[in-house]
C-alpha positions, 0 to 999 in steps of 0.5 A: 712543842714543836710548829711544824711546817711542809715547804715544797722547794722548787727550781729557781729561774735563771739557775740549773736543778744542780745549782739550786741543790746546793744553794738549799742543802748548803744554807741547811748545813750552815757550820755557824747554824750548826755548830760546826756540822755536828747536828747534821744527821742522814738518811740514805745519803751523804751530807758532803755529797747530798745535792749531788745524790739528789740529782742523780736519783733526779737523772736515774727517775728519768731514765727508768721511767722516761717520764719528765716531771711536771713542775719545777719541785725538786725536793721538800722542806719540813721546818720544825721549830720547837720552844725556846728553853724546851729541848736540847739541840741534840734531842731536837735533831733526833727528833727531827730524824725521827719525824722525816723517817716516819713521814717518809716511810723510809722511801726517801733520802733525807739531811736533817740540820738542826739550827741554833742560831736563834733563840728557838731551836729549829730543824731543817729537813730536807727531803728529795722529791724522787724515791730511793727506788727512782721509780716514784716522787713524792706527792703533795696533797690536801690536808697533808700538812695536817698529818705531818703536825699531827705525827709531829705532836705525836712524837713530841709527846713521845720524847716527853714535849709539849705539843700545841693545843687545838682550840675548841672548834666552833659551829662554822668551822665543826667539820674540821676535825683538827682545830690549832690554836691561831697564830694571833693567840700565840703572837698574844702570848709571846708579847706578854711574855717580853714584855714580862722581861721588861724591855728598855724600848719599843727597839729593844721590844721588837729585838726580842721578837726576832729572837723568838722567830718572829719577822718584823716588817716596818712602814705605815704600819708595824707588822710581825709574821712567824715560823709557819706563817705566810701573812703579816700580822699588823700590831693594830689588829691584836686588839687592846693592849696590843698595838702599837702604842698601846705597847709603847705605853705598856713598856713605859709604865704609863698602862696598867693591863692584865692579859689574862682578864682580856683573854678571858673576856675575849672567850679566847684563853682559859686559866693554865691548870698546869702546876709545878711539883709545888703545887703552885701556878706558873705562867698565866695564873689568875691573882686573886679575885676583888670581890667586893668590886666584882660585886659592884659591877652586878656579880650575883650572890652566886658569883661571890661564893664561887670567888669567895672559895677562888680566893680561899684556894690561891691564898692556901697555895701562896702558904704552901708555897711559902712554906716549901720555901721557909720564908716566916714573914713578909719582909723576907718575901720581898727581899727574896723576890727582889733577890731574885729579879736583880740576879733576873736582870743581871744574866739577861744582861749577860746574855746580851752581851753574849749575843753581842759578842757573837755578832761581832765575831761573825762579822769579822769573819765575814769581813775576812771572808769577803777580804780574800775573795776581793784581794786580786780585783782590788790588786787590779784596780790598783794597776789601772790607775783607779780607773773609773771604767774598772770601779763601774765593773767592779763596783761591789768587789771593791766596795766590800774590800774596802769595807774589810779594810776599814773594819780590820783598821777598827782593831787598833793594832791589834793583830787579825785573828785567823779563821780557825781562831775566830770559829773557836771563839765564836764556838766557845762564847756560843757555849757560854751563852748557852749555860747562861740560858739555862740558868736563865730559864731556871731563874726566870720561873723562881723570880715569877714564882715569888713575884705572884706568890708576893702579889697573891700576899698583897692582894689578900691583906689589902682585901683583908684590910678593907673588910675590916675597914668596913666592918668598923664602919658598920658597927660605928652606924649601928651604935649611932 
């Protein structure tokens, strides 16, 4: 699945075309973001010498034509970020090469920087405004965008993906032939899922979010906003089981609430019918249905055969699924799905530490960076004396030296790693995290598997029990 997004990038006040060239196509080339310049892939120019080619096709669009744009844009972005733990970085990028080659045509040159930094992979592709002819520019326009999503969803359906599925349209919006699910259904679905990886506080909570792409902004009142978005979101306004300190209690423990039951009574969601090669439900399955107290609420006679037949189907695939895994009793379910939440818990808490330990890599590099940059301004403050007049000039030079020199005092001794040996470090903790995630992911499944087979089990021999109960009672009565 992959939210695509079409951004016009214009000239910044105060900067030349040059200028602003380079501070975007640098920020896309990120040798941190990616992996050392090796997911960056062209089209008709040179990723050392991009901004440079963009320009001077700006220059040779002037001269042919003698026509100076109106505007200030001077490329455009196509943001493409796809779903955690769906596709590789490498994939991702030719995916992305693919989708600007298509939407382009071909006409215009192209960088695509494929960005891993994050728990979602993303590309960036930037594309220049002029053609390659130097005749044309590119034109933005009504609905635009929506081609843009929709050659997207085709080529990720190509490249065997998933693809965002459109929301059933209603009668007040019945003329747009194109309908997406909203970004508040999809905030909805990733709450649930962190949630799902218990997290230890709302922090802890909100971490995770950012991981996921999300951006928190605090005040009076939380609020998120996510890729392809242009407003916040406030927590306040998810409804049930979403706010604030609704998800407070959720992490606490002290609030019992099923996603799926609101979902559906909001008419926003249906069952996911997608199963896995077990036969089995993944992700949003509905456990079994109570019905003697759905009955009490007023179901109808018709309702109880329906829910009668639901419960006989989840119940058989919760056999098979036990089956297919060999488990003979309920003893060994539980311990298997304890197995496989403790070793759940273990690799998350593994890859925090990882992320930890690549945080603090980069910071160091930075603090080196910055050390070198500052070294002859400090050098100079020093000769002057310490003069107060040089500080005021040089206030945030001398701050940021002497910010490194602390950090650097933090090592204990330890000698300063150079540059060269903190980039491999960083690059080989990179790659463990990476193996660990997908360990993760392949975990993950196997501990939701057994948890709802489990549930399934329990649920259906409480019923089981209670109807028994009832029986006998009903029996005692008729001796009476």
């Amino acid at each position: 699945m992959a939210a695509t997004r079409l951004i016009a990038m214009h000239q910044n006040k105060g900067k030349t075309i040059a200028r602003c060239l380079k501070d975007r196509t640098d920020y896309a080339k990120n040798g941190e973001k990616t992996d050392h310049g090796e997911l960056i892939s062209t089209y008709a120019c040179d990723k050392e010498t991009v901004d440079q080619e963009f320009l001077l096709a700006k220059q040779e669009y002037h001269r042919i034509t003698g026509r100076k744009p109106n505007g200030d844009i001077i490329a455009y972005q196509i943001r493409q970020s796809f779903k955690p733990g769906e596709i590789t970085p490498e994939e991702a990028n030719r995916v992305g090469y693919e989708t600007a080659m298509r939407f382009t045509k071909g006409n215009h040159a192209f960088i695509v920087a494929t960005h891993i930094d994050r728990a979602h992979i993303h590309n960036h592709v930037i594309f220049n405004s002029t053609n390659l002819d130097c005749d044309r520019k590119f034109r933005d326009s009504w609905f635009i965008a929506l081609a843009l999503q929709k050659l997207s969803d085709q080529i990720c359906l190509e490249h065997a993906l998933s693809v965002i599925t459109p929301r059933k349209p209603s009668e007040r919006d019945s003329r747009c032939p194109y309908h997406r699910e909203s970004f508040r259904s999809v905030l909805r679905e990733n709450i649930d899922r962190i949630l799902e990886e218990h997290p230890k506080d709302f922090n802890s909570f909100l971490g995770k979010l950012q991981e996921a792409g999300y951006e928190n902004r605090t005040g009076r009142h939380y609020a998120i906003r996510g890729p392809g978005q242009k407003r916040f979101i406030r927590f306040r306004s998810l409804g049930e089981g979403y706010t604030e300190e609704d998800i407070r209690k959720r992490i606490a423990g002290e609030m019992e609430f099923s996603a799926e039951e609101q979902r559906n009574k909001n008419g926003k969601h249906r069952p996911n019918r997608h199963r896995n090669h077990t036969g089995y439900p993944g992700r949003g399955f509905d456990l079994l249905i109570d019905i003697n107290k759905k009955m009490q609420e007023g179901k109808g006679k018709g309702y109880e055969r329906w829910a009668k037949v639901y419960n006989v189907k989840q119940v058989s695939r919760a056999l098979l699924f036990l089956q297919e895994h060999e488990i003979r009793d309920y003893e060994e379910l539980s311990k298997r799905a304890e197995d496989s939440a403790a070793k759940f818990h273990s690799l998350s808490d593994a890859i925090k530490e990882k992320e930890r330990q690549l945080a603090q890599t980069a910071a160091l590099k930075m603090q080196i960076i910055n050390y070198v940059k500052t070294k002859e301004i400090y050098a100079a403050y020093r000769k002057s004396g310490y003069s107060k007049q040089f500080l005021e000039r040089h206030r945030q030079e001398i701050m940021l030296h002497k910010a490194a020199k602390e950090a650097f005092n933090q090592l204990d001794g330890k000698k300063l790693p150079s540059m060269k040996a903190l980039s491999a470090q960083y690059a080989q903790i990179l790659a463990e995290k990476k193996k660990l995630y997908e360990e993760y992911r392949l975990v993950r499944k196997e501990m939701m598997d057994y948890q709802v087979a489990k549930r399934d089990i329990d649920d259906f021999l409480k019923i089981d029990q209670e109807q028994k109960t009832e029986y006998r009672e009903k029996s005692k009565s008729k001796i009476r």
